[in-house]
MARMARPA-524902 format. One record per residue: residue in three letters; x, y, z of N, C-alpha, C in turn. Coordinates in steps of 0.001 Angstrom, whole numbers. Layout:
N
aa  n.c1  n.c2  n.c3  ca.c1  ca.c2  ca.c3  c.c1  c.c2  c.c3
ALA  X  Y  Z  X  Y  Z  X  Y  Z .
...
***
This chain:
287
aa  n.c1  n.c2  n.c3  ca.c1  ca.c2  ca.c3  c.c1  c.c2  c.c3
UNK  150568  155932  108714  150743  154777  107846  151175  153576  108646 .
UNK  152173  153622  109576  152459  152843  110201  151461  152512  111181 .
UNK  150728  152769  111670  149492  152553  112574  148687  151840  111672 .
UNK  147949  152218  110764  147047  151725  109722  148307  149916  109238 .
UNK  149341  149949  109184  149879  149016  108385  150169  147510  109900 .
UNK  150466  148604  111133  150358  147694  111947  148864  146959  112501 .
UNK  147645  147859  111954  146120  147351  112432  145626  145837  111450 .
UNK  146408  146392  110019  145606  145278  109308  146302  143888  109227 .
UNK  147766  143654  109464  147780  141986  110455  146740  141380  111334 .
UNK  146309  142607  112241  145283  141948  112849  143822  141134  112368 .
UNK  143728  142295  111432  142488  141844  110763  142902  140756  109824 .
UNK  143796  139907  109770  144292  138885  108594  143095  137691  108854 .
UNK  142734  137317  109832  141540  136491  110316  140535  136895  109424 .
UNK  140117  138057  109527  139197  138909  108855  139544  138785  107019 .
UNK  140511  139027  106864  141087  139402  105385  141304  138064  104262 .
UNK  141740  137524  105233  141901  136093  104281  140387  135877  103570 .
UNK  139733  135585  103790  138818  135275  102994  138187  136735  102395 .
UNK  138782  138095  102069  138543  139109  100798  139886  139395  100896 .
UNK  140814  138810  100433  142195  139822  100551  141975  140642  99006 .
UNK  141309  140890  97968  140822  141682  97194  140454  142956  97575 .
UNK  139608  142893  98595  138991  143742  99097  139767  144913  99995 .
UNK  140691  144163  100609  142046  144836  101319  142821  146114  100512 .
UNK  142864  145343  99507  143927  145875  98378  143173  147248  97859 .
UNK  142310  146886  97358  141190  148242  96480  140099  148699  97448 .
UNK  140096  149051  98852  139071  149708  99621  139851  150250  100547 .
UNK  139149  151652  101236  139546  151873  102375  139715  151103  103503 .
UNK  140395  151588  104570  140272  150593  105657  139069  150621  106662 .
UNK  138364  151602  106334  136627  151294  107185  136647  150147  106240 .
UNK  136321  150944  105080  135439  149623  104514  135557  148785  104344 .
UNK  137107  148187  104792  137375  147057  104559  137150  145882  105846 .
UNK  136855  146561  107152  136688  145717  108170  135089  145609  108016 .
UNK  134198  146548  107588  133003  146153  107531  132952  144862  106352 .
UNK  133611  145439  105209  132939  144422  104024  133580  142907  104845 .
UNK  134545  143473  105119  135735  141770  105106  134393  141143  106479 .
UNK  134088  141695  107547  133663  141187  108380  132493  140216  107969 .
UNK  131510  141574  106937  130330  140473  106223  130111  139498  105382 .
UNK  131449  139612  104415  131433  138695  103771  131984  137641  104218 .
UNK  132618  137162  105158  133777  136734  105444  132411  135713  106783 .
UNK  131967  136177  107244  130838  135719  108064  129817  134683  107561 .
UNK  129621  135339  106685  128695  134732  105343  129023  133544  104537 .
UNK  130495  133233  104234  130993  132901  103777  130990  131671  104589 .
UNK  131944  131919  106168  131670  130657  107123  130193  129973  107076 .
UNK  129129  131012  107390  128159  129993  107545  127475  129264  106454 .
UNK  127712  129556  105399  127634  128777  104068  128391  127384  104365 .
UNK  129877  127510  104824  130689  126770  104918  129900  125209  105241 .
UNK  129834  126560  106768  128973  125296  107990  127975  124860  107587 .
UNK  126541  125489  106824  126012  124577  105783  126128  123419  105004 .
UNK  127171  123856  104617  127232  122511  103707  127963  121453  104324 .
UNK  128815  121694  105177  129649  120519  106403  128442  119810  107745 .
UNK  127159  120353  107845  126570  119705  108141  126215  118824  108006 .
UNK  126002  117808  109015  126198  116161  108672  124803  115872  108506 .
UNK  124212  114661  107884  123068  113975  107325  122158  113810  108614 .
UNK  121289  113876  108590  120329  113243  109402  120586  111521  109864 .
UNK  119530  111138  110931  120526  109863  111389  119034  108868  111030 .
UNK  119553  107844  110650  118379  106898  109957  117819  106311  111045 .
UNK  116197  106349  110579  115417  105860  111105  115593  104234  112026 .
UNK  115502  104356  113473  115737  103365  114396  114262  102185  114463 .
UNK  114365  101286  114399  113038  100657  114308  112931  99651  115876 .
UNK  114155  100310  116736  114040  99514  117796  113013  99783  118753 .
UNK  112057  99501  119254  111105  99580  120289  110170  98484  120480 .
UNK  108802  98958  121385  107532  98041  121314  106905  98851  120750 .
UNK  105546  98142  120103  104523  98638  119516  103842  98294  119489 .
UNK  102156  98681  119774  100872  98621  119475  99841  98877  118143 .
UNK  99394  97832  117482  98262  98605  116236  97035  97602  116233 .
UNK  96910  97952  114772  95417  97318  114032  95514  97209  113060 .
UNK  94732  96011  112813  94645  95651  111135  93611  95469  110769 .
UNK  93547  95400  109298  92278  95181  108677  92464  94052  107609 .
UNK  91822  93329  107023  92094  92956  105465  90702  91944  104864 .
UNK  91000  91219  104058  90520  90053  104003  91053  88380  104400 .
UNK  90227  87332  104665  90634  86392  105226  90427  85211  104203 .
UNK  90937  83638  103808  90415  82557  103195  90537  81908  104002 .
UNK  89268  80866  104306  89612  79556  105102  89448  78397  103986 .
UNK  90415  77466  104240  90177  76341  103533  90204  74946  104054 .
UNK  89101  74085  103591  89163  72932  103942  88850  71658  103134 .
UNK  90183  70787  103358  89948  68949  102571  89028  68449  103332 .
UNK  87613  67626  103102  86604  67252  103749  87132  65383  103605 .
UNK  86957  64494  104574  87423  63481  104313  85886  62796  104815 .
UNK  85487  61595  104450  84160  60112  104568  84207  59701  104522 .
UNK  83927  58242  105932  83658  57435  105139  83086  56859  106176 .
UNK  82420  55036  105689  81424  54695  106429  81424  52918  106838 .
UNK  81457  52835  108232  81544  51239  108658  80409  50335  107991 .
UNK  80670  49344  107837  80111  48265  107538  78954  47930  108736 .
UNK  77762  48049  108466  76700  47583  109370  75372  47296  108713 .
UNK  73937  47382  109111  72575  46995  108666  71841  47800  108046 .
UNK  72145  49118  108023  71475  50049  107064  72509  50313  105764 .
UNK  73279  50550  105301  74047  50302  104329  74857  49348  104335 .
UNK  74572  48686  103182  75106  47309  103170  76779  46715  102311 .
UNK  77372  46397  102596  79126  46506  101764  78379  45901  101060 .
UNK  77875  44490  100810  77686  43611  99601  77289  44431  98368 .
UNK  76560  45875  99293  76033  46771  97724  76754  47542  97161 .
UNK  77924  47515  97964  78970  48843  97616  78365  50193  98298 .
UNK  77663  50076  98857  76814  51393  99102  77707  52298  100742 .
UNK  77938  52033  101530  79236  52200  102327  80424  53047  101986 .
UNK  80606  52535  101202  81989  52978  100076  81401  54229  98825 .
UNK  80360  53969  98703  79625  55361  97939  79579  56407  98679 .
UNK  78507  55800  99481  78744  57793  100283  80252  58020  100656 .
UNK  80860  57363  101682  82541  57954  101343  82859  58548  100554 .
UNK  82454  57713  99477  83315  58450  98456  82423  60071  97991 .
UNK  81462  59868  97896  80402  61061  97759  80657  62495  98683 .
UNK  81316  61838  99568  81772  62613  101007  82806  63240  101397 .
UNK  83593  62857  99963  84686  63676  100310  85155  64683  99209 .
UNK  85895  65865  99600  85718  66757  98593  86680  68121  99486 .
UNK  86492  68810  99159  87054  70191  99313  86221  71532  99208 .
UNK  86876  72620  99693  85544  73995  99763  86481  75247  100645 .
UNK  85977  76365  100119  86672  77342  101203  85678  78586  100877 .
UNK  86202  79630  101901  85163  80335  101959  85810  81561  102894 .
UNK  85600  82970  102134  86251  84334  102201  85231  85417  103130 .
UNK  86037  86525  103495  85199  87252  104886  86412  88434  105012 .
UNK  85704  89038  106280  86757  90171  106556  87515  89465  107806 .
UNK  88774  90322  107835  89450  89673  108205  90123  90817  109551 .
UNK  90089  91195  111028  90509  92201  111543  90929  92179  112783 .
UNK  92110  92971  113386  92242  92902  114997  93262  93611  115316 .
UNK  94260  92980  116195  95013  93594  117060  96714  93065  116726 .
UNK  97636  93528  116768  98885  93056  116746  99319  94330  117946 .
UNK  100594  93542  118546  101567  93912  119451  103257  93576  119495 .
UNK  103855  93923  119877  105355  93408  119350  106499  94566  120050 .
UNK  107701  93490  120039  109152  94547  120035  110052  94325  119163 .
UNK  110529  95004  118400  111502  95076  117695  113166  95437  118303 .
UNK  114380  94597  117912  115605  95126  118365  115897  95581  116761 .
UNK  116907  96523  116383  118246  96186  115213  119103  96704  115697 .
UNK  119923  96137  114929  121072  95204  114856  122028  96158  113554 .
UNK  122454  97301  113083  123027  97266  111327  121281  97451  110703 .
UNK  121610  96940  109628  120517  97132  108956  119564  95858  109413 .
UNK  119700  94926  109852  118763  93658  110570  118237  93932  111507 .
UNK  116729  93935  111662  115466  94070  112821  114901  93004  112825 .
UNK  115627  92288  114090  114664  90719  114705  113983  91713  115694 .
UNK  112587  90462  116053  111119  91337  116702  110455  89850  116790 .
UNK  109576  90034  117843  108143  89326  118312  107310  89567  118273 .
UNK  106033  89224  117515  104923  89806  117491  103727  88574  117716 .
UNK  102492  89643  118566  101502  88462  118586  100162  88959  118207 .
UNK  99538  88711  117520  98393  89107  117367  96825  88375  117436 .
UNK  96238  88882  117417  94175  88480  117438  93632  88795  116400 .
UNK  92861  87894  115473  91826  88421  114552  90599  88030  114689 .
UNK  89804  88763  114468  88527  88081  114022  88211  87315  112265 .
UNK  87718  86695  112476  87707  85969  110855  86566  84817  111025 .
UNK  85859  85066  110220  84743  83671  110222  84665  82815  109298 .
UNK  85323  81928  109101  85576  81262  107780  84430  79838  108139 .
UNK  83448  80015  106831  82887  78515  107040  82502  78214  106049 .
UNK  83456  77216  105407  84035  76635  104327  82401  74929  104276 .
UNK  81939  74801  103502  80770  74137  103395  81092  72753  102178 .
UNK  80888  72487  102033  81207  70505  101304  79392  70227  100922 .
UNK  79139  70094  99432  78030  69270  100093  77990  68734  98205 .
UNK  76931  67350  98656  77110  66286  97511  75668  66054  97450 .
UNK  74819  66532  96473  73226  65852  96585  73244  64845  95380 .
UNK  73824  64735  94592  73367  64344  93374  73998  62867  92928 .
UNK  73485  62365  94213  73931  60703  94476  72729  59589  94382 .
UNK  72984  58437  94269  71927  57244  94520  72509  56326  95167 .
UNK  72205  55456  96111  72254  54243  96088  72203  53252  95620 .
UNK  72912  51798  96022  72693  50848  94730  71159  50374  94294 .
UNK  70193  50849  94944  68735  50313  94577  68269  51628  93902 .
UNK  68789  52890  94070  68223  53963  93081  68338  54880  94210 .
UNK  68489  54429  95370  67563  55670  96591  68630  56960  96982 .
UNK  68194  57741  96442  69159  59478  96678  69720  59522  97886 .
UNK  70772  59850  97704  71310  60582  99369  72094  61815  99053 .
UNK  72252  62259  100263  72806  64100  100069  73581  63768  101695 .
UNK  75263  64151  101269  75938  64231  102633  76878  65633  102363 .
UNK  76360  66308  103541  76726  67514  103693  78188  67471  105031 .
UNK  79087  68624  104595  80232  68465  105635  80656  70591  105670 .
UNK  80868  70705  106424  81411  71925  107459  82438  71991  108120 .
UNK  83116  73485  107963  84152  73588  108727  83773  75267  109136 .
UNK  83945  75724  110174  83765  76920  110443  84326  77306  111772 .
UNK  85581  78354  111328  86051  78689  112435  85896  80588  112670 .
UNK  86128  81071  113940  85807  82436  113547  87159  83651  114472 .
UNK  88371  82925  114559  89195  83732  115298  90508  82806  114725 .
UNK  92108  84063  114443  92747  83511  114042  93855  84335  115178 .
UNK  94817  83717  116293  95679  84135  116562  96886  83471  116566 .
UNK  98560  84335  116463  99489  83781  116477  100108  84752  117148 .
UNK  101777  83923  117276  102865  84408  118022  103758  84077  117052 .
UNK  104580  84907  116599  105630  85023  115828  106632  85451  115893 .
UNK  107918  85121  115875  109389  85908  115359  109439  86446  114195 .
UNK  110030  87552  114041  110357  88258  112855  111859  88391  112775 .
UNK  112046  88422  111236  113367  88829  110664  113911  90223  109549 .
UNK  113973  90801  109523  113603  91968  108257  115058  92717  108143 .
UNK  114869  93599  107109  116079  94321  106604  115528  95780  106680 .
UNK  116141  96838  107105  115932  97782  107205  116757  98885  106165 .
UNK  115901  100018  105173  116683  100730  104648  115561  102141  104772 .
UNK  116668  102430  106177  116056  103885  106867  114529  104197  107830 .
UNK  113328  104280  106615  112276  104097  106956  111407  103268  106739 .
UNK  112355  102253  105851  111441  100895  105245  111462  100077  105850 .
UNK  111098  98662  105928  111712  97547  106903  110641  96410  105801 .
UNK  111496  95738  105398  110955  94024  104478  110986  93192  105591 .
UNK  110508  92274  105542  110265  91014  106704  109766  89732  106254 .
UNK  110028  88601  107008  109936  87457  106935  109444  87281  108497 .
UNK  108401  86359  108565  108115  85789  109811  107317  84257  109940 .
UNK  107377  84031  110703  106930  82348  111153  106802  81868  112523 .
UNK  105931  81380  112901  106189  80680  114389  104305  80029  114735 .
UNK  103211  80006  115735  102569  79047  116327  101320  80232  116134 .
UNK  100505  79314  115371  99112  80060  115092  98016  78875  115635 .
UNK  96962  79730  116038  95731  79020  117130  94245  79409  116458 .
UNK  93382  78982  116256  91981  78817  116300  91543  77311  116999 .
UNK  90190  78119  116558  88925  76897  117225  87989  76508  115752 .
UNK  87781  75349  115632  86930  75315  114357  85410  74122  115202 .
UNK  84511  74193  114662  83382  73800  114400  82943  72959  113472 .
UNK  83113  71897  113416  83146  70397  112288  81860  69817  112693 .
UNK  81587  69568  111028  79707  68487  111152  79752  68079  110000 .
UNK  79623  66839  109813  79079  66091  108822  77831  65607  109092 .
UNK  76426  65549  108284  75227  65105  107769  75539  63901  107038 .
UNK  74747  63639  107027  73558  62412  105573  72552  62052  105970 .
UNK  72050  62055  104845  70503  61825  104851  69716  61229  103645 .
UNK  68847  59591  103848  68715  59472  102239  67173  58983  102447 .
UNK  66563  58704  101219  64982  58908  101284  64882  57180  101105 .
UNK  63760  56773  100735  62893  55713  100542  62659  55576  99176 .
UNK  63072  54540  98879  62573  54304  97171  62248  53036  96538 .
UNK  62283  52208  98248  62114  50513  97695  63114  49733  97615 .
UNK  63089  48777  97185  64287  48073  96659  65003  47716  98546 .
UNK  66356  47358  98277  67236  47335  99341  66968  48332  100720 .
UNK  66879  49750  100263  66879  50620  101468  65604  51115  101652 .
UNK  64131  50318  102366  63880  50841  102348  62555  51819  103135 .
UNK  63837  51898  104126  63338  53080  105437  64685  53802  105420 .
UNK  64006  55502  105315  64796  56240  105352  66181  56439  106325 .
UNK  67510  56577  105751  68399  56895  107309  69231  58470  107256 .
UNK  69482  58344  108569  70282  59900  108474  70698  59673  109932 .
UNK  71783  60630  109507  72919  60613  110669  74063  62268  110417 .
UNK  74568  61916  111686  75539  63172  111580  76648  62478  112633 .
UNK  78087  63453  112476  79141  63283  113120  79522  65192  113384 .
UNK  79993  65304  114422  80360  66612  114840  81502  66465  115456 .
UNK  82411  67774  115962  83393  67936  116321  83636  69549  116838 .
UNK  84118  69481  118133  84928  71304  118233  85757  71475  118883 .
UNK  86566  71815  118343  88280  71500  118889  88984  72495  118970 .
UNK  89742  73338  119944  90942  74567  119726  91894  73953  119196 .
UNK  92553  74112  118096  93238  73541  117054  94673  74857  116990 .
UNK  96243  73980  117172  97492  74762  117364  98005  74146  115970 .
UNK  98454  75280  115319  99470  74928  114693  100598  75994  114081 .
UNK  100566  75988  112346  102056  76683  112566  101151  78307  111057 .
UNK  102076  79166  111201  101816  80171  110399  103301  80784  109989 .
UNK  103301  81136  108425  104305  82193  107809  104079  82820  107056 .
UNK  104512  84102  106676  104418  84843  105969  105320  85955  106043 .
UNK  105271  87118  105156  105907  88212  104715  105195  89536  104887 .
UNK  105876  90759  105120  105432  92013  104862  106300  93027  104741 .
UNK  105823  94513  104525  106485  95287  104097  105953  96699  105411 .
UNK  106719  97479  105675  106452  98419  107033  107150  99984  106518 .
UNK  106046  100840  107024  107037  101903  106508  106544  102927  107855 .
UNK  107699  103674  108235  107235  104642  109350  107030  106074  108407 .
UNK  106030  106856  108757  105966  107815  108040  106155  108821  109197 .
UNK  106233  108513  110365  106643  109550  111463  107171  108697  112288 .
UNK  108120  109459  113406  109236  108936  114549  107892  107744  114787 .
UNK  107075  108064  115325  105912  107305  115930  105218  106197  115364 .
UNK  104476  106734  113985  103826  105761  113170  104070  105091  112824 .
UNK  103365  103654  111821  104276  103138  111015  102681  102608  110284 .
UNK  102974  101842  108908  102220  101547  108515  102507  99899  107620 .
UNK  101657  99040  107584  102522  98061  106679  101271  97396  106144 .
UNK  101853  96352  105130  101058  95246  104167  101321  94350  104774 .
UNK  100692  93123  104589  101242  91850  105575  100376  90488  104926 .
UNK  100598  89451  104634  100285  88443  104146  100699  87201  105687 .
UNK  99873  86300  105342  100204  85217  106683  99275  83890  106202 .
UNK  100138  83356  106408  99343  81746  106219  99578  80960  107067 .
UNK  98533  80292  107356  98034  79735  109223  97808  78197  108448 .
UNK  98158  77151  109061  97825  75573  108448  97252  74850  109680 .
UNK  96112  74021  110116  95787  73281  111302  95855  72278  110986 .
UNK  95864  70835  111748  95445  69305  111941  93915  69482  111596 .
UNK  94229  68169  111375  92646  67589  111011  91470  67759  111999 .
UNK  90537  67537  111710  89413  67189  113125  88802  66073  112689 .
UNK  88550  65147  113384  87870  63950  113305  86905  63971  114066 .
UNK  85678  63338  113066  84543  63149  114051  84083  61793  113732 .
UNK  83184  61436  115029  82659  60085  114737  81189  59970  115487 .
UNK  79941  59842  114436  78758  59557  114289  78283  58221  114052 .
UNK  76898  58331  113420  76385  56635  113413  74935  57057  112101 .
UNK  74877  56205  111168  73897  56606  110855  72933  55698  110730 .
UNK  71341  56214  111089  70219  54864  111467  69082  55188  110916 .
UNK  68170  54084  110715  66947  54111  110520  65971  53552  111184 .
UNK  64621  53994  111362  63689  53225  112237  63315  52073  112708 .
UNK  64201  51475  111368  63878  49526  111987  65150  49357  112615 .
UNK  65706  50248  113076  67205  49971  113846  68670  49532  112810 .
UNK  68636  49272  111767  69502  49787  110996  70345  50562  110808 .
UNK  72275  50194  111448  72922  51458  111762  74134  51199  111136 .
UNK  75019  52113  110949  76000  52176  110313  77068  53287  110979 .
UNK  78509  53155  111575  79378  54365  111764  79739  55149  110944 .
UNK  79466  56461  110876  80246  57561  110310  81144  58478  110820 .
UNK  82365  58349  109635  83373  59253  109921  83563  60300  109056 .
UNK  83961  61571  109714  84079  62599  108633  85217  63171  109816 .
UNK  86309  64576  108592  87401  64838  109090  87531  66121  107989 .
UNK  88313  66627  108921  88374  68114  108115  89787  68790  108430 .
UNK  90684  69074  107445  91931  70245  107985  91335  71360  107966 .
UNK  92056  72672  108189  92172  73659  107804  93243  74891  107512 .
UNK  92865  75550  106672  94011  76543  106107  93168  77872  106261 .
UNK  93870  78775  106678  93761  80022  106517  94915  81086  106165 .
UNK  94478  81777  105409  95305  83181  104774  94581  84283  105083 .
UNK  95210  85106  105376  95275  86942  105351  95609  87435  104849 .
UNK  95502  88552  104145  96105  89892  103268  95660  90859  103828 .
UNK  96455  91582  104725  96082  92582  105354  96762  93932  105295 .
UNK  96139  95302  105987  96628  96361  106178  96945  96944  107601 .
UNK  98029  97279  108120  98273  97592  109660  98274  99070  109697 .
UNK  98282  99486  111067  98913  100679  111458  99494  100540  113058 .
UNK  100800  101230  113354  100944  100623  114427  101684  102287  115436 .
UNK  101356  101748  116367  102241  103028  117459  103150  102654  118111 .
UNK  104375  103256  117667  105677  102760  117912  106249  103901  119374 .
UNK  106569  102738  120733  106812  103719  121870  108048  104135  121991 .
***
């Protein structure tokens, strides 16, 4: 008894967690049961004292692609100097101008490349990103259903067409785990392709030998872009996002002449901004 009474202090490590079991079992069975349950019991413990997983880090560089659709838009501006084929006294100068100016845009696919690094910070991920698209926007202007002051038709046509949209941007966003919201803004670049036409017929009166003329322009054109998106990593690696961006350029000015065979000429000006938007889809590989 005394042997048996001095063994089971020892086992109190053991016992505390069945001291039931102590009381109403032999003492085999009580170092087996106490051992298994008592084992069992810890690693349950340690189960549930296991700590959370650690939230998703969005700090690195990364490589992807996008896809979406694109709008280009453009204010078409006209107008026309005072000279020998259209005459101010007729008002006719000041018609086509005015005939000439107008607005137009024009939709496409929209696709390319983005690159970037992200730091955070807490839940804040500032990042740089620059990307390339392809996009062909050629936004068209055109006015046929004009006369001159003697009756004689004219039709002045105007163009804007650009076909690549890139920028460089800072980003700002909020991070919750695997999500990341964003705000961004900074220096967007294309090239656009500007032409204004006219062209008017013979009908007697004041004008009457036909004239036509054009003004052109092609310019790499800098300016500014912002927009918003939404990013989600669906693995350590991946990530995937929505993304909206709006790109604004300067004008282009061009300057032409328009004439007719008896030498009859007149300067033309035409001018064009442009706007472009994206709505796109990314995927990106995060190193």
């Amino acid at each position: 008894m005394r042997a048996i009474s001095a063994t089971i202090p020892a086992l109190q490590d053991v016992s505390t967690c069945t001291p039931t079991l102590l009381r109403h079992t032999g003492f085999g069975a009580v170092v087996v049961a106490a051992a298994f349950f008592c084992g069992h019991a810890k690693a349950a413990d340690l189960a549930l004292k296991a700590p959370a997983a650690a939230a998703y880090n969005w700090s690195g560089c990364y490589i992807g692609a996008n896809a979406g659709l694109g709008m280009a838009s453009s204010d078409f501006g006209s107008s026309v100097d005072p000279g020998s084929h259209l005459l101010v006294a007729n008002g006719d100068p000041a018609a086509v101008g005015l005939a000439g100016t107008g607005s137009a845009n024009s939709t496409g696919f929209a696709g390319g490349g983005q690159a970037g690094c992200n730091l955070q910070s807490g839940s804040f991920v500032y990042g740089l990103e620059g990307d390339v698209d392809y996009f062909h926007g050629a936004s068209r202007f055109s006015n046929g259903t004009n006369t001159l002051s003697d009756g004689t038709p004219f039709t002045i046509n105007q163009s804007a067409t650009s076909n690549y949209i890139a920028t460089i941007r800072p980003r700002i966003g909020i991070a919750a785990d695997r999500n990341l919201a964003y705000l961004t803004g900074g220096v967007a670049f294309t090239s656009v392709n500007y032409a204004q036409s006219y062209v008017d017929g013979p009908s007697g009166g004041i004008v009457s030998t036909p004239g036509a003329g054009v003004a052109s322009a092609s310019k790499t054109l800098v300016g500014w872009a912002a927009g918003a998106g939404w990013e989600h990593a669906f693995t350590d690696h991946a990530t995937f996002r929505l993304e909206y961006i709006y790109a604004s350029f300067p004008s282009t000015s061009a300057l032409g002449a328009i004439s007719d065979p008896t030498g009859g000429t007149n300067g033309l000006h035409g001018s064009a901004n442009l706007t472009i938007q994206t709505a796109r889809l990314g995927l990106n590989y995060k190193f």
